[in-house]
C-alpha positions in Angstrom: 188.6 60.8 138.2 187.4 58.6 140.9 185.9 61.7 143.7 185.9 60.7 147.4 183.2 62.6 149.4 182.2 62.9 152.8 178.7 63.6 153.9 178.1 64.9 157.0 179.2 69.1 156.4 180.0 68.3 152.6 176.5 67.4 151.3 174.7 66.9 154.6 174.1 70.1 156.8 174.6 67.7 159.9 175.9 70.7 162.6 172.8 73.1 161.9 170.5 70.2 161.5 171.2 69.6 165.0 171.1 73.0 166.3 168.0 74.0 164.7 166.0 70.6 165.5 166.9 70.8 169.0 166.7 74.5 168.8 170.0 75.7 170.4 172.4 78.0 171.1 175.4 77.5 169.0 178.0 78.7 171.8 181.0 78.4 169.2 180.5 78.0 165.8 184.5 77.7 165.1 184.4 74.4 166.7 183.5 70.9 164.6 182.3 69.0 167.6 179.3 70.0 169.2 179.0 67.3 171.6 182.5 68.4 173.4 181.5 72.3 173.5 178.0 71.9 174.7 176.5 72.4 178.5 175.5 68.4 180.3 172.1 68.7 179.4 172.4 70.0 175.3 175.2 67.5 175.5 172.6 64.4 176.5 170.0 65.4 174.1 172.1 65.7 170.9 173.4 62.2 171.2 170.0 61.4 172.0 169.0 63.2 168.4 172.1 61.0 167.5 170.8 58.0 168.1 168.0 58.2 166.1 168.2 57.0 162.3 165.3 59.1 161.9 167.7 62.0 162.4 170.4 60.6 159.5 168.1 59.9 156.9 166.5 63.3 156.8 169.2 65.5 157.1 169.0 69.0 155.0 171.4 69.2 152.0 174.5 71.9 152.1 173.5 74.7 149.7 174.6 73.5 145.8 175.5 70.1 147.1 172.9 68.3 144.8 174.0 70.6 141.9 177.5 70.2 142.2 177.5 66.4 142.5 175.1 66.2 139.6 177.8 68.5 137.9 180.8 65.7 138.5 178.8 62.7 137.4 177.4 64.4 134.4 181.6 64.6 133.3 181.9 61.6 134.0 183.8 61.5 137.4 183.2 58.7 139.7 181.7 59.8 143.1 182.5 57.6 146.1 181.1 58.5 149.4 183.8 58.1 152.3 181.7 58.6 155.4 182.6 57.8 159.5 179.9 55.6 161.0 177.7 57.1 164.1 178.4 53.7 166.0 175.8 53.9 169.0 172.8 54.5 166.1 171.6 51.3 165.5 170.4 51.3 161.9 172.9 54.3 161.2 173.9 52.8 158.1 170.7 52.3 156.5 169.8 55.6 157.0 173.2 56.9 155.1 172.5 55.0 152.6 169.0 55.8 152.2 170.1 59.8 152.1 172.9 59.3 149.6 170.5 57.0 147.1 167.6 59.5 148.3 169.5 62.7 146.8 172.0 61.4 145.1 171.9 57.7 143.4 172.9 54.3 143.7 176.7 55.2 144.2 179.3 53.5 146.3 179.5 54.2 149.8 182.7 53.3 152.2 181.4 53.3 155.5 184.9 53.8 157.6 186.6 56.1 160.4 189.9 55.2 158.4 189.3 57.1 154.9 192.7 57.5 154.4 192.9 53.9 153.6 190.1 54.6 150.8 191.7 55.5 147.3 191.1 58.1 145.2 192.0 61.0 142.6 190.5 63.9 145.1 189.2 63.5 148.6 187.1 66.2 149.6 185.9 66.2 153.8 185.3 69.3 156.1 186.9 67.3 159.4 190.9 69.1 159.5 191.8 65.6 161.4 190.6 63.6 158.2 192.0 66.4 155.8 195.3 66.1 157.5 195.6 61.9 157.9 194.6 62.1 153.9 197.2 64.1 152.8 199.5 62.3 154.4 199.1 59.1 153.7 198.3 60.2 149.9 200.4 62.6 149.1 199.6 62.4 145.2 196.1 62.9 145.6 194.2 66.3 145.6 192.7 66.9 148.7 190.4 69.9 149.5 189.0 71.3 153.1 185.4 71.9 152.5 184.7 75.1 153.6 183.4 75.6 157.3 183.3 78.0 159.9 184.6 75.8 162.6 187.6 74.8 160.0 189.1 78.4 158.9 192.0 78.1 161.4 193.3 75.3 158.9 195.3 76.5 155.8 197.5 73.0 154.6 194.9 72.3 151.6 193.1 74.3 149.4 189.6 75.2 150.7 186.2 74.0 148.5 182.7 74.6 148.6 180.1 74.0 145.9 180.6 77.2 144.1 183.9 75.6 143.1 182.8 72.9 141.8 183.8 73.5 138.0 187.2 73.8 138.8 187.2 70.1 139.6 186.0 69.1 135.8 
Protein backbone atom coordinates (compact mmCIF):
# COMPACT_ATOMS: atom_id res chain seq x y z
CA UNK A 1 0.00 0.00 0.00
CA UNK A 2 1.27 3.27 -0.98
CA UNK A 3 0.86 5.33 2.96
CA UNK A 4 0.51 9.14 2.73
CA UNK A 5 1.78 10.95 5.93
CA UNK A 6 1.83 14.20 7.23
CA UNK A 7 4.47 15.49 9.52
CA UNK A 8 3.83 18.24 11.61
CA UNK A 9 1.38 16.44 14.67
CA UNK A 10 1.83 12.89 12.95
CA UNK A 11 5.58 12.31 13.32
CA UNK A 12 6.73 15.82 14.31
CA UNK A 13 5.54 17.11 17.80
CA UNK A 14 5.38 20.65 16.03
CA UNK A 15 2.49 22.36 18.71
CA UNK A 16 4.52 21.45 21.95
CA UNK A 17 7.77 22.08 20.32
CA UNK A 18 6.58 25.48 20.13
CA UNK A 19 5.15 25.87 23.45
CA UNK A 20 7.83 24.45 25.35
CA UNK A 21 10.78 26.33 23.26
CA UNK A 22 9.12 29.48 23.77
CA UNK A 23 7.93 28.41 27.09
CA UNK A 24 4.24 29.24 27.05
CA UNK A 25 1.08 28.96 28.29
CA UNK A 26 -1.04 26.71 26.12
CA UNK A 27 -4.42 28.82 26.67
CA UNK A 28 -6.45 26.07 24.71
CA UNK A 29 -5.06 22.94 23.85
CA UNK A 30 -8.42 21.87 21.80
CA UNK A 31 -7.46 24.28 19.19
CA UNK A 32 -4.88 23.28 16.12
CA UNK A 33 -3.75 26.78 15.44
CA UNK A 34 -1.74 28.40 17.90
CA UNK A 35 -0.99 31.51 16.05
CA UNK A 36 -5.00 32.51 15.98
CA UNK A 37 -5.51 31.73 19.88
CA UNK A 38 -2.47 33.34 21.18
CA UNK A 39 -2.11 37.02 22.95
CA UNK A 40 -0.12 39.90 20.15
CA UNK A 41 3.03 39.37 21.71
CA UNK A 42 3.10 35.07 21.95
CA UNK A 43 1.57 35.61 18.59
CA UNK A 44 4.83 37.64 17.09
CA UNK A 45 7.32 35.39 18.64
CA UNK A 46 6.00 32.00 17.41
CA UNK A 47 6.09 33.13 13.82
CA UNK A 48 9.25 34.44 14.65
CA UNK A 49 10.21 30.66 15.99
CA UNK A 50 8.47 30.01 12.60
CA UNK A 51 10.63 31.50 10.50
CA UNK A 52 13.54 29.85 11.57
CA UNK A 53 14.65 26.59 9.65
CA UNK A 54 16.55 25.93 12.62
CA UNK A 55 13.16 25.34 14.34
CA UNK A 56 11.90 22.63 11.37
CA UNK A 57 14.79 20.61 11.28
CA UNK A 58 14.92 19.86 14.89
CA UNK A 59 11.65 19.22 15.78
CA UNK A 60 10.92 16.32 18.57
CA UNK A 61 9.29 13.12 17.25
CA UNK A 62 5.52 12.13 18.34
CA UNK A 63 5.92 9.21 20.78
CA UNK A 64 6.18 5.65 18.51
CA UNK A 65 6.38 7.64 15.41
CA UNK A 66 9.86 6.23 14.37
CA UNK A 67 8.65 2.71 15.47
CA UNK A 68 5.60 2.73 13.77
CA UNK A 69 6.96 4.02 10.36
CA UNK A 70 9.81 1.60 10.62
CA UNK A 71 6.91 -0.95 11.26
CA UNK A 72 5.09 -0.01 7.66
CA UNK A 73 8.31 -0.11 5.57
CA UNK A 74 9.49 -3.25 7.12
CA UNK A 75 5.89 -4.82 5.33
CA UNK A 76 6.60 -3.40 2.66
CA UNK A 77 4.25 -0.38 2.44
CA UNK A 78 5.28 2.67 0.63
CA UNK A 79 5.48 5.79 2.90
CA UNK A 80 4.96 9.13 1.13
CA UNK A 81 5.15 12.29 3.12
CA UNK A 82 2.28 14.83 2.30
CA UNK A 83 3.30 17.87 4.13
CA UNK A 84 1.97 21.93 3.84
CA UNK A 85 4.89 24.30 3.31
CA UNK A 86 5.66 27.04 6.18
CA UNK A 87 5.92 29.68 3.18
CA UNK A 88 7.48 32.81 5.01
CA UNK A 89 10.58 30.25 6.22
CA UNK A 90 12.97 30.66 3.75
CA UNK A 91 14.87 27.35 3.54
CA UNK A 92 11.63 25.58 5.07
CA UNK A 93 11.96 22.90 2.76
CA UNK A 94 15.43 21.92 3.31
CA UNK A 95 14.81 21.66 6.76
CA UNK A 96 11.67 19.04 6.10
CA UNK A 97 13.59 17.23 4.21
CA UNK A 98 16.49 17.11 6.35
CA UNK A 99 14.03 15.81 9.44
CA UNK A 100 12.27 13.17 7.29
CA UNK A 101 15.81 11.70 5.82
CA UNK A 102 17.23 12.57 9.47
CA UNK A 103 14.62 10.09 11.22
CA UNK A 104 13.21 8.41 8.70
CA UNK A 105 15.04 7.78 5.13
CA UNK A 106 15.35 8.80 1.76
CA UNK A 107 11.53 8.64 1.03
CA UNK A 108 9.33 10.78 -1.09
CA UNK A 109 8.17 13.94 0.05
CA UNK A 110 5.14 16.12 -1.55
CA UNK A 111 5.56 19.44 -0.43
CA UNK A 112 1.75 20.82 -1.08
CA UNK A 113 -1.22 22.70 0.86
CA UNK A 114 -3.39 20.67 -1.75
CA UNK A 115 -2.91 16.88 -0.42
CA UNK A 116 -5.95 15.94 -1.62
CA UNK A 117 -4.59 16.02 -5.05
CA UNK A 118 -1.76 13.55 -3.78
CA UNK A 119 -2.83 9.70 -4.29
CA UNK A 120 -2.74 7.12 -2.09
CA UNK A 121 -4.11 3.74 -0.41
CA UNK A 122 -4.37 5.59 3.20
CA UNK A 123 -3.84 9.15 4.10
CA UNK A 124 -3.12 9.67 7.60
CA UNK A 125 -2.95 13.90 8.83
CA UNK A 126 -4.13 15.38 12.25
CA UNK A 127 -5.52 18.86 10.53
CA UNK A 128 -9.82 17.99 10.47
CA UNK A 129 -9.71 20.62 7.27
CA UNK A 130 -7.19 18.20 5.41
CA UNK A 131 -8.96 15.03 6.84
CA UNK A 132 -12.21 16.31 5.51
CA UNK A 133 -10.92 17.75 1.74
CA UNK A 134 -9.34 13.97 1.60
CA UNK A 135 -12.14 12.10 2.12
CA UNK A 136 -13.93 13.85 -0.21
CA UNK A 137 -12.16 14.04 -3.01
CA UNK A 138 -11.02 10.26 -2.40
CA UNK A 139 -13.72 8.57 -1.25
CA UNK A 140 -12.01 4.95 -1.81
CA UNK A 141 -9.12 5.71 0.10
CA UNK A 142 -8.70 5.05 3.93
CA UNK A 143 -8.31 8.00 5.70
CA UNK A 144 -7.47 8.32 9.45
CA UNK A 145 -7.55 11.53 11.93
CA UNK A 146 -4.36 11.17 13.84
CA UNK A 147 -5.26 11.53 17.26
CA UNK A 148 -5.01 15.07 18.94
CA UNK A 149 -6.43 16.93 21.60
CA UNK A 150 -7.31 19.95 19.55
CA UNK A 151 -9.10 17.36 16.99
CA UNK A 152 -11.53 15.23 19.38
CA UNK A 153 -14.58 17.34 18.29
CA UNK A 154 -14.18 15.51 14.84
CA UNK A 155 -15.81 12.00 14.50
CA UNK A 156 -16.18 11.51 10.27
CA UNK A 157 -12.87 9.14 10.10
CA UNK A 158 -11.60 6.72 12.26
CA UNK A 159 -8.99 8.08 14.77
CA UNK A 160 -4.99 6.72 14.63
CA UNK A 161 -2.18 7.12 16.70
CA UNK A 162 0.96 4.94 16.72
CA UNK A 163 -0.24 2.31 18.99
CA UNK A 164 -2.38 1.39 16.04
CA UNK A 165 -0.11 1.00 13.80
CA UNK A 166 -0.40 -2.96 13.26
CA UNK A 167 -3.78 -2.61 12.28
CA UNK A 168 -2.55 -0.93 9.10
CA UNK A 169 -0.30 -4.10 8.00
Amino acid sequence: MKILLDVDGVVADTRNAIIEKLQLKDPNPKSWDLVKILPPDDKERVLELMDDMDFWSNLPLVDGAKKGVRLLKAYGHEVVWVTSPWKTCIGWESARRFFINEHFGDDTIVVTSEKHHVAGDVFIDDKVDNVESYKKENPNTMVYIFDQPYNQEFHGVPRFDWSKVEKLL
